[in-house]
C-alpha positions as CSV (number, residue, x, y, z in Angstrom):
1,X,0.0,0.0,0.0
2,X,1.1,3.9,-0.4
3,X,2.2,5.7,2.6
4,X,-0.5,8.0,4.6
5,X,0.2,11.6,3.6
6,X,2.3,12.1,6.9
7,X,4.2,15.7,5.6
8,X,6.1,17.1,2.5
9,X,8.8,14.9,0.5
10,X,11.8,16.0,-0.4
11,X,13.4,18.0,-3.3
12,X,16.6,16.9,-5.2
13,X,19.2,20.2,-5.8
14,X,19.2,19.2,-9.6
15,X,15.3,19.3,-10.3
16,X,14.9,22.2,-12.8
17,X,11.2,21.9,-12.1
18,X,9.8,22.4,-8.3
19,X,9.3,18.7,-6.5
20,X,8.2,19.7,-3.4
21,X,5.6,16.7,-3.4
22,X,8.4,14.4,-4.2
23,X,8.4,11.1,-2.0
24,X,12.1,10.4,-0.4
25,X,12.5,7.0,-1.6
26,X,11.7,8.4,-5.5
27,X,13.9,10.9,-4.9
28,X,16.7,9.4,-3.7
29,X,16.2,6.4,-6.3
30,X,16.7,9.5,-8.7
31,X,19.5,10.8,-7.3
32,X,21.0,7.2,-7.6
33,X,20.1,6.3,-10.3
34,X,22.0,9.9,-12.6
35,X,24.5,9.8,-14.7
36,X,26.5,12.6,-15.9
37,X,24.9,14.5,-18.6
38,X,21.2,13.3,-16.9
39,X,18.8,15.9,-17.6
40,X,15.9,15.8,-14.6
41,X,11.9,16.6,-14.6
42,X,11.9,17.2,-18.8
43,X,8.9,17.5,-20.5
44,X,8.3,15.1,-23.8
45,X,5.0,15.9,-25.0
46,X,2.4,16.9,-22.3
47,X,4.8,14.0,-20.0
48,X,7.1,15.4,-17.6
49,X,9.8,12.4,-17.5
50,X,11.8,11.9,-14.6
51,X,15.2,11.6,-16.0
52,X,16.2,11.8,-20.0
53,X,19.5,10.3,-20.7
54,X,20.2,10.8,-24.5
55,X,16.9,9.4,-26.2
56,X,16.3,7.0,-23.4
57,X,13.1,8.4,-21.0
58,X,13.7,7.1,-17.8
59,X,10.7,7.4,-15.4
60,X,11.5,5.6,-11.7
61,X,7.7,4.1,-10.4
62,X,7.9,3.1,-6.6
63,X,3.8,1.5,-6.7
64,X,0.9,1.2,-8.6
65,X,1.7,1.0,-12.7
66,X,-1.4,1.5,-13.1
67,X,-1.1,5.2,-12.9
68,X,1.5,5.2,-15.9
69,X,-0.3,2.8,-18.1
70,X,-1.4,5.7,-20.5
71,X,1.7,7.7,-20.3
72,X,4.3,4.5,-20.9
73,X,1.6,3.2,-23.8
74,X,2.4,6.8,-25.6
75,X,5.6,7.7,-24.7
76,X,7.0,3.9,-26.6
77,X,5.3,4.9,-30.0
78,X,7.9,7.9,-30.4
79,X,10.9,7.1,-27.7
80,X,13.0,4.6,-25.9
81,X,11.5,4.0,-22.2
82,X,12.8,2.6,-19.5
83,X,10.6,1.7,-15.9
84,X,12.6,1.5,-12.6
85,X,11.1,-0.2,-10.0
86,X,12.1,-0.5,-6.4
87,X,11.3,-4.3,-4.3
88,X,12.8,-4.0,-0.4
89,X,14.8,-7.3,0.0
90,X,15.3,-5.9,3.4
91,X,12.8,-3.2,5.5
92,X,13.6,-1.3,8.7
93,X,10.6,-0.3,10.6
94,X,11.4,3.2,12.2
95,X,8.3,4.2,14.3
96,X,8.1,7.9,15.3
97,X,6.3,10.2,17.6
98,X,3.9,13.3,16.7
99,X,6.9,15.4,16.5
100,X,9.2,13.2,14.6
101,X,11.3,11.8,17.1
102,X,12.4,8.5,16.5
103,X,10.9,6.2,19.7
104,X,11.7,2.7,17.7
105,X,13.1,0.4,15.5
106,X,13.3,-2.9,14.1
107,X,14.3,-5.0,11.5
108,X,11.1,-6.1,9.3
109,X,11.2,-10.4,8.6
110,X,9.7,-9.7,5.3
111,X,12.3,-10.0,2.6
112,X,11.2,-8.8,-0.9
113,X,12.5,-10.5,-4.0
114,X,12.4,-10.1,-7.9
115,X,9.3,-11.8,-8.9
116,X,7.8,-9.0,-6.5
117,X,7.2,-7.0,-9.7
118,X,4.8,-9.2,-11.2
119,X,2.8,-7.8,-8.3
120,X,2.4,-4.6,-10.3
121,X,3.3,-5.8,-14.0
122,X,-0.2,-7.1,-13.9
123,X,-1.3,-3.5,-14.5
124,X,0.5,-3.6,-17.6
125,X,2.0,-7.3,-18.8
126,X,1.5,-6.5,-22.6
127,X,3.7,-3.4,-22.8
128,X,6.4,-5.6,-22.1
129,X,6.3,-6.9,-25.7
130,X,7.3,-3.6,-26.9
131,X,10.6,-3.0,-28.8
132,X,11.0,0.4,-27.1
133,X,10.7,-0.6,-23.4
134,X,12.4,-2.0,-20.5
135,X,12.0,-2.7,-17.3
136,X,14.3,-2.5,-14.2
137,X,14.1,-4.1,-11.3
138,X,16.4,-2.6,-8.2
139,X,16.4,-4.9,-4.9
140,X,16.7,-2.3,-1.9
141,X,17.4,-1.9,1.7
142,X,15.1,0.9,2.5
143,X,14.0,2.4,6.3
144,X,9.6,2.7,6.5
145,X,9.2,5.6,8.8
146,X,5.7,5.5,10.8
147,X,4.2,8.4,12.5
148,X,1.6,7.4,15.7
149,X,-1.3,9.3,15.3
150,X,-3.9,8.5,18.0
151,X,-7.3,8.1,16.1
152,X,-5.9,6.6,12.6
153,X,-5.3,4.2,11.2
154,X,-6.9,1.7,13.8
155,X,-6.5,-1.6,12.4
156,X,-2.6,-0.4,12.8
157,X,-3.8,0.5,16.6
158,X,-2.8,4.2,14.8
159,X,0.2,4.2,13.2
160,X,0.5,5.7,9.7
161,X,3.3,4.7,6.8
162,X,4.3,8.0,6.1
163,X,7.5,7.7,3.7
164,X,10.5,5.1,3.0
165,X,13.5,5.6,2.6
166,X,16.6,4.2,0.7
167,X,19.2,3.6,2.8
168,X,21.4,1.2,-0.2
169,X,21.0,-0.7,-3.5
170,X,21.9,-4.3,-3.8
171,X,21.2,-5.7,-7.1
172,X,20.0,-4.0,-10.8
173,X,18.3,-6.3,-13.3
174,X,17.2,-4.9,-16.4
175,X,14.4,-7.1,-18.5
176,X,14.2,-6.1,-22.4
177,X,11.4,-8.2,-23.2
178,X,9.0,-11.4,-22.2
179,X,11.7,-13.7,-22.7
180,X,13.6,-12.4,-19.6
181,X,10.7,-12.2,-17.4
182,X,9.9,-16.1,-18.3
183,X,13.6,-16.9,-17.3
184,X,12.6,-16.1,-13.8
185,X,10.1,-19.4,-13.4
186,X,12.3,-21.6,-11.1
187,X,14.8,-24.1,-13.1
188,X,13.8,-26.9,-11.6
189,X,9.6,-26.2,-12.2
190,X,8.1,-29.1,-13.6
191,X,5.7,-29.6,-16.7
192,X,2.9,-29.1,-16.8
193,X,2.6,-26.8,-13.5
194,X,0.1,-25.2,-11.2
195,X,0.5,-22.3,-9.4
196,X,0.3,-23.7,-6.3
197,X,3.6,-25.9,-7.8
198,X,4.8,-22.4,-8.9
199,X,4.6,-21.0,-5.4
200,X,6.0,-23.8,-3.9
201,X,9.5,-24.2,-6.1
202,X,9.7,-20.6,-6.3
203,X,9.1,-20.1,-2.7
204,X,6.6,-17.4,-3.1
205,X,3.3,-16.8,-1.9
206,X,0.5,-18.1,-4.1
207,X,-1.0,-14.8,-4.7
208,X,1.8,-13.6,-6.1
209,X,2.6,-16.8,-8.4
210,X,-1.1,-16.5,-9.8
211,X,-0.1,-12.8,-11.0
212,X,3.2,-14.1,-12.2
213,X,1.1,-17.1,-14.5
214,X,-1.0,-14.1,-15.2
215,X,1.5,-12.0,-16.9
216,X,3.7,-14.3,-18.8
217,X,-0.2,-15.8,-20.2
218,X,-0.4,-12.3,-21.4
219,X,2.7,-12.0,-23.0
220,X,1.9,-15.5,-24.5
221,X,5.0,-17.1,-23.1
222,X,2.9,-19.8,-21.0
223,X,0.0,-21.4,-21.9
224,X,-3.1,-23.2,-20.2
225,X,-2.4,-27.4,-21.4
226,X,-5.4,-28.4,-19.4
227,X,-6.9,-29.0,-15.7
228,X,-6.4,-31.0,-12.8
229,X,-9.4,-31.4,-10.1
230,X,-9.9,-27.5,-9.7
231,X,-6.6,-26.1,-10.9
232,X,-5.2,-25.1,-14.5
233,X,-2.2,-26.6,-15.9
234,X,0.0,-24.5,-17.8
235,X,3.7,-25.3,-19.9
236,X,6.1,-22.4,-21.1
237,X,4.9,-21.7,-24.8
C-alpha cells in the first residue's frame, strides 16, 4: 500500500522543475540512479519524464503501474523508455512520535525478492512486448518511517506509513522483453505446473505466483495445457 500523507517529501538540488511533493525513496532512487549528462523533470510531449538520458526516457515508479499505463503506452510509440522499480529485500521499521522523534526500530522479517514485480506488471504485462521498453528491477534496503497518530489508522492500533526511505541498493536487473521475465520461473519447475507448484519451487506466496502465471499468459510465453481437479495446468509456450 502507499504511505498515509504524513508531511512534505523532499526536493533533489538538480530538479529544474519544483518537486516539493516528491516522495524520499523516488527521490533518492533519482539521485542514484543519474549519470553525468542526466537531464531531470523534462517534458516530452504533455509528460514530464523523470530523467532523459540521450533518447532513453527514464521514469522511476515506486507503486501502482497502473497510474502510468497511459503515459508508458504513448511515450514507446515515439521514444526509448525505460521503468525503474524498487522491491525491499530488506525493511527497517522506524516508528516515530507526533513530533518526529524516533521512539523505535526494528528489522522487518519480510524479505522482498524479484518476482515481486509481477505484483504490479499485472497493470501492464503486454507493454512488455514492446521494442521500445524496458524494465528494471532494483532490490533495496530501504527504512519505513511510521508516525503514531492517536485516532488513525486503527487496524494499525494508529500508526501511519508516512515515507521510505533508501538507505542502499543491492542488485539492478534490467528485462528487455517477455523472454527475460519467463527466465525467472524456477529451473527446476516441472511440466505441466500449477501455481500452487509455482509457489512452492519458487518459494513465493500463491498470490503472487497466480499474478506471475497471469503476466507471462499475457505476453503469451505460457500457456493453459489443461486441468487437474480445480486447478489449470499451464507449460512455457
Amino acid at each position: 500500500m502507499p504511505p498515509e500523507d504524513c508531511g512534505a517529501g523532499v526536493s533533489p538540488a538538480r530538479s529544474q522543475f519544483s518537486t516539493l511533493n516528491e516522495k524520499p525513496l523516488h527521490a533518492s532512487l533519482k539521485q542514484w540512479y543519474a549519470r553525468p549528462g542526466d537531464e531531470f523533470e523534462v517534458l516530452a510531449g504533455k509528460s514530464l519524464i523523470d530523467i532523459v538520458r540521450g533518447e532513453l526516457l527514464i521514469e522511476i515508479q515506486t507503486a501502482n503501474f497502473s497510474q502510468l499505463r497511459r503515459k508508458l503506452s504513448r511515450l514507446v510509440e515515439t521514444h526509448r523508455v525505460r521503468l525503474v522499480y524498487p522491491v525491499a529485500a530488506e525493511k527497517w521499521v522506524v516508528r516515530t512520535d507526533s513530533n518526529g522523534a524516533e521512539t523505535g526500530r526494528r528489522k522487518s522479517p519480510k524479505h522482498g525478492k524479484i518476482e515481486n514485480v509481477f505484483g504490479e506488471l499485472v497493470s501492464i504485462p503486454k507493454l512488455m512486448a514492446h521494442p521500445n521498453f524496458s524494465l528494471e528491477v532494483l532490490l533495496i534496503r530501504e527504512e519505513e518511517i511510521r508516525r503514531h497518530a492517536p485516532g488513525k489508522a486503527w487496524r494499525r492500533r494508529g500508526w501511519l506509513r508516512c515515507e521510505r526511505r533508501l538507505l542502499d541498493v543491492v542488485e539492478s536487473r534490467v528485462f528487455r522483453g517477455p523472454a527475460d521475465l519467463v527466465a525467472l520461473l524456477p529451473s527446476d519447475l516441472g511440466e505441466p505446473f500449477t501455481t500452487a507448484t509455482l509457489a512452492q519451487a519458487g518459494k513465493i506466496p500463491r498470490r503472487l505466483a497466480q499474478q506471475m502465471v497471469y503476466c507471462l499468459r499475457e505476453m503469451d510465453e505460457i500457456q493453459i495445457t489443461g486441468k487437474k481437479g480445480n486447478n489449470l495446468l499451464y507449460m512455457r509456450a
